[in-house]
C-alpha positions in Angstrom: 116.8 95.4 77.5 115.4 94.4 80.8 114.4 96.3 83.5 112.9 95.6 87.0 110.5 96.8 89.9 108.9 95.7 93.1 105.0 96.3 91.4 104.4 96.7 87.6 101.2 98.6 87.4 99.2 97.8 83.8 97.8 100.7 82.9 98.0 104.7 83.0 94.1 105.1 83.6 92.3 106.8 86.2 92.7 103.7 88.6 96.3 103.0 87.2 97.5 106.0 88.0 96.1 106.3 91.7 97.6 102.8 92.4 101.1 103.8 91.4 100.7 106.9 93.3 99.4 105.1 96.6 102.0 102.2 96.6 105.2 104.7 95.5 103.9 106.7 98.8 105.1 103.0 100.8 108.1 103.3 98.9 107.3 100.5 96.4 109.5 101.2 93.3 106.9 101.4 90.6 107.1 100.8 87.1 103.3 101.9 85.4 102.8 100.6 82.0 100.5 101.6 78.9 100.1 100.9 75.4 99.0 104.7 74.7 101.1 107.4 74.7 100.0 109.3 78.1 98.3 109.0 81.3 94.0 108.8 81.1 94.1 109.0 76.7 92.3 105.0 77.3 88.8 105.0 78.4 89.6 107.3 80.8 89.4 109.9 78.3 85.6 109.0 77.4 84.3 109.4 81.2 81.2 111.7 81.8 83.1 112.1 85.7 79.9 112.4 87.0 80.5 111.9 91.1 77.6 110.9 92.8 77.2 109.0 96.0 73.2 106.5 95.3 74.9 103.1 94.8 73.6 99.9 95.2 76.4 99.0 97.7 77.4 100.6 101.3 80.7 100.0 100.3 80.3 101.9 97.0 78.9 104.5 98.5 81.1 105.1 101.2 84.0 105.0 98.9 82.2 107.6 96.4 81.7 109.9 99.5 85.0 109.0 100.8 86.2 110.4 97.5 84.2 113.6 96.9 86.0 115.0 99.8 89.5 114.5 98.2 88.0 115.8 94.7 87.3 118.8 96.8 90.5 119.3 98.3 92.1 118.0 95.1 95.6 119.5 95.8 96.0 118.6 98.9 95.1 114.9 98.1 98.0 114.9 95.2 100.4 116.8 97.8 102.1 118.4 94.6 101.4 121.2 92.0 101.2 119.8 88.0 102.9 122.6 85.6 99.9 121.2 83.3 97.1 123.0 85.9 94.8 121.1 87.9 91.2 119.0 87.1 88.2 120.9 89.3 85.6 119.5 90.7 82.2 121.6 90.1 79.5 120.7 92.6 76.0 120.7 90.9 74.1 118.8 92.8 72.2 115.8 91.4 68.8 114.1 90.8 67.5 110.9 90.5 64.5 110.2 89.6 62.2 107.7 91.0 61.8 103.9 88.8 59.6 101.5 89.8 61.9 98.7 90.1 64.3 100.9 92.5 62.8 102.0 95.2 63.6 105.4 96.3 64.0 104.2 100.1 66.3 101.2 99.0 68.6 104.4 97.9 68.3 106.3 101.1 69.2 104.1 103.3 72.6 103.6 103.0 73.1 107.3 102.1 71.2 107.9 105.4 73.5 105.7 107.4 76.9 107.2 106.1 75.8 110.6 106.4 75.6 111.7 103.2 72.8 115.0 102.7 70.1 114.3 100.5 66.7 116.1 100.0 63.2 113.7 99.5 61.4 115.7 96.7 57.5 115.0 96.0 56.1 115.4 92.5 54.9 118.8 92.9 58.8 119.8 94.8 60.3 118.0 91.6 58.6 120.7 89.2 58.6 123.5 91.6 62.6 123.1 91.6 63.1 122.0 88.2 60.5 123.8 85.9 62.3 122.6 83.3 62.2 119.0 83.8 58.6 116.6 82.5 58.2 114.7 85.6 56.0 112.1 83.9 56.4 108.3 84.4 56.9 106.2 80.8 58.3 103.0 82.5 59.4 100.6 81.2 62.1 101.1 78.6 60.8 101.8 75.0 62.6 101.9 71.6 62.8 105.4 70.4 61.7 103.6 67.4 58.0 102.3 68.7 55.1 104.0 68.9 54.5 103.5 72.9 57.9 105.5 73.5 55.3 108.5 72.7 52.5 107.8 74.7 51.4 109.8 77.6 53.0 109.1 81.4 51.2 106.8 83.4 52.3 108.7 86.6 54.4 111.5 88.1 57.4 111.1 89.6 59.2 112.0 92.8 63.0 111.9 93.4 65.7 112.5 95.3 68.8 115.2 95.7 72.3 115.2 96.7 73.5 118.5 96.9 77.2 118.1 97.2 76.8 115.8 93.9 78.7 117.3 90.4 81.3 116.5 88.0 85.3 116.6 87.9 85.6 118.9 84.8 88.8 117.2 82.8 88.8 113.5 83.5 92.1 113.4 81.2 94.1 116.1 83.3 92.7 114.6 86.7 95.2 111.4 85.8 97.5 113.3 84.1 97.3 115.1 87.4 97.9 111.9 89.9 100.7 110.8 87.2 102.5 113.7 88.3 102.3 113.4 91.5 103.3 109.3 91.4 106.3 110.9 89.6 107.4 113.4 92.2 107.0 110.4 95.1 109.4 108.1 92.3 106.9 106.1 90.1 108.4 105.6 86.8 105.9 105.3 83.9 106.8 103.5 80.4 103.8 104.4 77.4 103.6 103.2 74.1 104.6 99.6 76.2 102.1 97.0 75.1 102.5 94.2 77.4 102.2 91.6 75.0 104.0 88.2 77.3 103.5 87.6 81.2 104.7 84.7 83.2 106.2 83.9 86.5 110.1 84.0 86.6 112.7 83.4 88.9 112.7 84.0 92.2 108.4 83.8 92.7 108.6 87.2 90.0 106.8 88.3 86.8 108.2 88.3 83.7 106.7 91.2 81.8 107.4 91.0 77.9 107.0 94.3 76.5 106.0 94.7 72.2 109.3 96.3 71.9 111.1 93.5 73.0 111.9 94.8 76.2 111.0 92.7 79.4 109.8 93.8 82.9 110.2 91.9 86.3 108.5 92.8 89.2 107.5 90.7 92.3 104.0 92.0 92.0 101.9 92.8 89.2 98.8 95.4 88.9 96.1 94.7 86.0 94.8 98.2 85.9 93.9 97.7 81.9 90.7 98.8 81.6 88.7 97.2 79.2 92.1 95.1 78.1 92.5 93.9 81.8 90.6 90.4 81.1 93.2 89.8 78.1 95.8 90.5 80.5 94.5 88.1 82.8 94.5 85.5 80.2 98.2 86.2 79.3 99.0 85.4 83.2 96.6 82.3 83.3 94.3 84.0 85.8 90.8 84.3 86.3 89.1 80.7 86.6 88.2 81.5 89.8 86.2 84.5 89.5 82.7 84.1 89.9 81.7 87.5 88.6 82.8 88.1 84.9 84.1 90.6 83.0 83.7 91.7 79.0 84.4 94.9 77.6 81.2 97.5 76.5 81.4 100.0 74.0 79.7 103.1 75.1 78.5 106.9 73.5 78.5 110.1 75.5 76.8 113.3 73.2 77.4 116.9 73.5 74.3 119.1 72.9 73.2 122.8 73.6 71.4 122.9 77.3 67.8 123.7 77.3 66.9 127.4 77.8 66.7 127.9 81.6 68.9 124.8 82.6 71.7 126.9 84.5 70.9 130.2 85.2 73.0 133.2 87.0 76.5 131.5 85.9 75.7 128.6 87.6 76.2 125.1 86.4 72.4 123.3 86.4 72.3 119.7 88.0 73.3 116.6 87.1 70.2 114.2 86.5 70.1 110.2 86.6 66.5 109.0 84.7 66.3 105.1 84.7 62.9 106.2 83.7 63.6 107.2 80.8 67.0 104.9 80.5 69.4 108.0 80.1 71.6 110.3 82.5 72.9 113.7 81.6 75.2 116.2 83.5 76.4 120.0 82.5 78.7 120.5 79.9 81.4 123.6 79.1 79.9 126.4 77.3 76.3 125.5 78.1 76.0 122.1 77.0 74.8 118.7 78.7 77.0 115.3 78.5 73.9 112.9 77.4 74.6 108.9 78.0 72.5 106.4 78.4 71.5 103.8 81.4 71.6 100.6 79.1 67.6 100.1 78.0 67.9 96.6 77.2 65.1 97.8 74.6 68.4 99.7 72.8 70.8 96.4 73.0 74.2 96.1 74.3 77.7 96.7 72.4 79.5 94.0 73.8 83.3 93.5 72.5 85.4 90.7 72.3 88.2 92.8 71.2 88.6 96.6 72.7 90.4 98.2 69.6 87.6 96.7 67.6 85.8 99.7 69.0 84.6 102.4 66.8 86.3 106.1 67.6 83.4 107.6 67.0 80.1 108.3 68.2 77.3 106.8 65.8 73.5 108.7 64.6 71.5 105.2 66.0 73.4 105.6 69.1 72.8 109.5 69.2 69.2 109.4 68.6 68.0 107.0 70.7 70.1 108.6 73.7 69.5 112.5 73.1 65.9 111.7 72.2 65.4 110.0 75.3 67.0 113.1 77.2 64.7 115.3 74.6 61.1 113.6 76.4 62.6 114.6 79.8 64.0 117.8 78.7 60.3 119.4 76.9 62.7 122.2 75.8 65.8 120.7 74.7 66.3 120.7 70.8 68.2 117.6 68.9 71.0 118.7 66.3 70.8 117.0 63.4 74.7 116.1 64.0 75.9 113.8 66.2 78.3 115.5 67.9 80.7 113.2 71.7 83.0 110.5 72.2 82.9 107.0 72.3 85.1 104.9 74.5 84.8 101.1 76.3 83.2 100.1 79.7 85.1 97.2 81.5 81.8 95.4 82.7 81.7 93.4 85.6 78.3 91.3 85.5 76.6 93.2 88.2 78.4 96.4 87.1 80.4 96.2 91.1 83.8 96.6 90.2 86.6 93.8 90.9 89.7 95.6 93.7 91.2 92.2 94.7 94.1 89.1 94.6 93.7 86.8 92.3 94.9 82.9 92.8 98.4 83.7 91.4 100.6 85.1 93.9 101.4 88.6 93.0 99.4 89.2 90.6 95.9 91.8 91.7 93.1 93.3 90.0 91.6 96.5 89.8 89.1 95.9 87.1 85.3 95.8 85.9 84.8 99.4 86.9 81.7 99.3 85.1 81.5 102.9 84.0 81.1 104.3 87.1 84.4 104.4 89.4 86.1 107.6 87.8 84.8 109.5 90.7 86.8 106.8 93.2 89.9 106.8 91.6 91.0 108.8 94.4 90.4 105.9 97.1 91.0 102.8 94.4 94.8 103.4 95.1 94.4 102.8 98.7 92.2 99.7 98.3 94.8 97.9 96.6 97.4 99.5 98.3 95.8 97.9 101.3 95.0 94.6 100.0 99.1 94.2 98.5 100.0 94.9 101.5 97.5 92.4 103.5 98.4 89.5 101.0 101.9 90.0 100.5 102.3 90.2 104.5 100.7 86.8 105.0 97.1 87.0 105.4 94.9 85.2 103.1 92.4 88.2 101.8 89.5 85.5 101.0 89.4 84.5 104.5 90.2 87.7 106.1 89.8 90.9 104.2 91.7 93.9 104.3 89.7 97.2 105.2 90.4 100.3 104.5 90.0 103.5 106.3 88.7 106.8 104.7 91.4 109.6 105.6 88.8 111.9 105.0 85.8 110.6 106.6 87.0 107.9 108.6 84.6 105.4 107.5 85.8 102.3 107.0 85.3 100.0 104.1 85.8 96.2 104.2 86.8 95.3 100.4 85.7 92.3 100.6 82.7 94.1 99.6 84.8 93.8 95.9 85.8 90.1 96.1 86.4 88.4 92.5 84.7 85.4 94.4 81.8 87.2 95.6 78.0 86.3 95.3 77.0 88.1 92.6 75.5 91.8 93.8 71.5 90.7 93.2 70.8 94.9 94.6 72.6 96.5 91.7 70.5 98.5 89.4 71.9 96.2 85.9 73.1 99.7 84.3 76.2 102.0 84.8 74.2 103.6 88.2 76.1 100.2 89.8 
């Protein structure tokens, strides 16, 4: 059986999902395919959804502010209602602490310049705010393990706070939720579709071969795969020119009672972003905190060569050394002796920028190494490569002369360039999932 389409998006992810929703609004006939067996159950599923606006990019963090306003006005963005209910976006506000190897005015600036609102807080604001929270300084990184993890702070610290900062509180329903509404506008999505063959045909097309035997054409093709996308760019005999590469992470998120006093009043407490410490947290349902980690070198890396290699679920090493670190912040936060999350797989890009761009085979575009920590853009990711299909396939050569995009919202404009696979490697970013 054959079927065909003018753009086959791979993958039903966050990113996957916006992309077929932006292009079917041009009135592309899109075909979206995935190997699960719905929209966001990949690593998607496994997302913290923290959204948050200090990136080491202008462009990153105009496209996370960009973004926070369409997580706000979340219905109007999808323009259609979802039987299945809708994802909400709870604003918490967030810190970050200060780290001696980002400096706090490095952060500012470009927050400063877009106009995003953020408050400076001195050691003695930090506590006053957050009685809960040790402001001491233990940089650098230790193992849980070693002995100088429990030695006294060498410092206080400072930080900084974003007010409109928070979380989108199903990151599952929020693409189930843009799947919908790329269905209403014609999208056609195909799941339990492995995409197991993919050549150029006839005509300048792809041939999509499909592990059910089935085969897809489409003039333009969409790696939106997640941590798979750089085995689908092998399958298409792409990616020798990228200068920034990509390899699949396997990451744990934990689930543990917040500390007495953490949210008070019914409200949510904030998120918090400690590279300090090497960890991050955000509020969880039922008075809980979501406790990852900011990849400690000290702790090692899970690097995979094959994604479904990756473990389901979360592991005691793994829990310890992340909850414990949260537990030196958090003076009154108690560790259960079971591990209790989800685990899921970070498509890494080597400075942890993500990859929204052609490739050197016509028709075939990336939206990959999101690093972790483009959930909260998925909203605006469509656009970029709605923009950039539509700047490449119209003649212009994107290397030379980037597409830009305009935020609806804000209308600040983004030149996404700024996510080249050629570019020089971002030397600013922070190394961990903070981008």
């Amino acid at each position: 059986m054959s079927m065909s389409a003018d753009v086959a998006v791979v993958g039903a992810g966050i990113m996957g999902c916006s992309i077929a929703l932006e292009l079917s609004r041009r009135g592309r006939r899109v075909l979206v395919l995935d190997l699960a067996a719905a929209p966001g159950e990949g690593s998607t599923s496994a997302s913290s959804a923290i959204v948050r606006f200090n990136y080491s990019t202008a462009a990153g963090v105009v496209a996370a502010w960009e973004s926070s306003r369409h997580w706000v006005g979340w219905q109007d963005h999808l323009g259609t209602r979802d039987a299945n209910g809708l994802a909400r976006f709870r604003r918490t506000g967030m810190v970050c602490l200060d780290v001696p190897v980002l400096p706090r005015a490095d952060a500012l600036r470009p927050l400063g310049e877009i106009g995003v609102p953020y408050e400076e807080l001195d050691p003695v604001e930090l506590v006053d705010r957050f009685p809960w929270l040790d402001n001491g300084s233990y940089w650098p990184n230790k193992r849980v393990t070693d002995e100088a993890f429990w030695s006294g702070p060498t410092g206080r610290l400072g930080g900084f706070w974003t007010p409109d900062a928070g979380f989108v509180d199903d990151p599952r329903l929020a693409t189930q939720n843009l799947a919908a509404a790329a269905r209403a506008t014609g999208a056609e999505f195909r799941f339990r579709s492995p995409v197991v063959g993919l050549h150029g045909g006839p005509r300048e097309s792809w041939v999509l071969e499909l592990g059910g035997g089935e085969r897809v054409e489409a003039g333009v093709v969409v790696n939106a795969a997640g941590p798979w996308s750089s085995a689908l760019n092998r399958l298409a005999g792409v990616g020798d020119e990228f200068t920034v590469r990509v390899r699949p992470m396997r990451q744990e998120v934990h689930e543990v009672p917040a500390p007495e006093g953490y949210s008070s009043d019914g409200h949510w407490g904030p998120a918090v972003a400690d590279l300090d410490l090497g960890t991050y947290w955000r509020p969880g349902p039922h008075n809980t905190l979501l406790i990852g980690g900011t990849e400690p070198e000290c702790d090692g890396f899970e690097w995979l060569d094959d994604p479904d290699a990756a473990g389901p679920t979360v592991t005691r090493l793994r829990y310890e050394a992340q909850v414990t670190r949260a537990a030196r912040r958090l003076p009154g936060l108690r560790v259960p002796p079971r591990p209790r999350g989800v685990a899921g797989v970070y498509d890494v890009a080597e400075d942890w920028t993500p990859i929204y761009d052609r490739t050197d085979a016509p028709g075939f575009y990336v939206a990959m190494g999101t690093s972790g920590n483009q959930f909260k853009n998925g909203p605006v990711v469509g656009g970029f490569l709605a923009a950039i299909i539509e700047h490449v396939e119209g003649g212009h050569d994107h290397d030379v002369e980037p597409a830009h995009h305009r935020g609806e919202l804000t209308g600040l404009d983004i030149d996404l360039g700024a996510f080249s696979r050629k570019r020089p490697r971002n030397r600013a970013s922070s190394g961990t999932v903070l981008g």
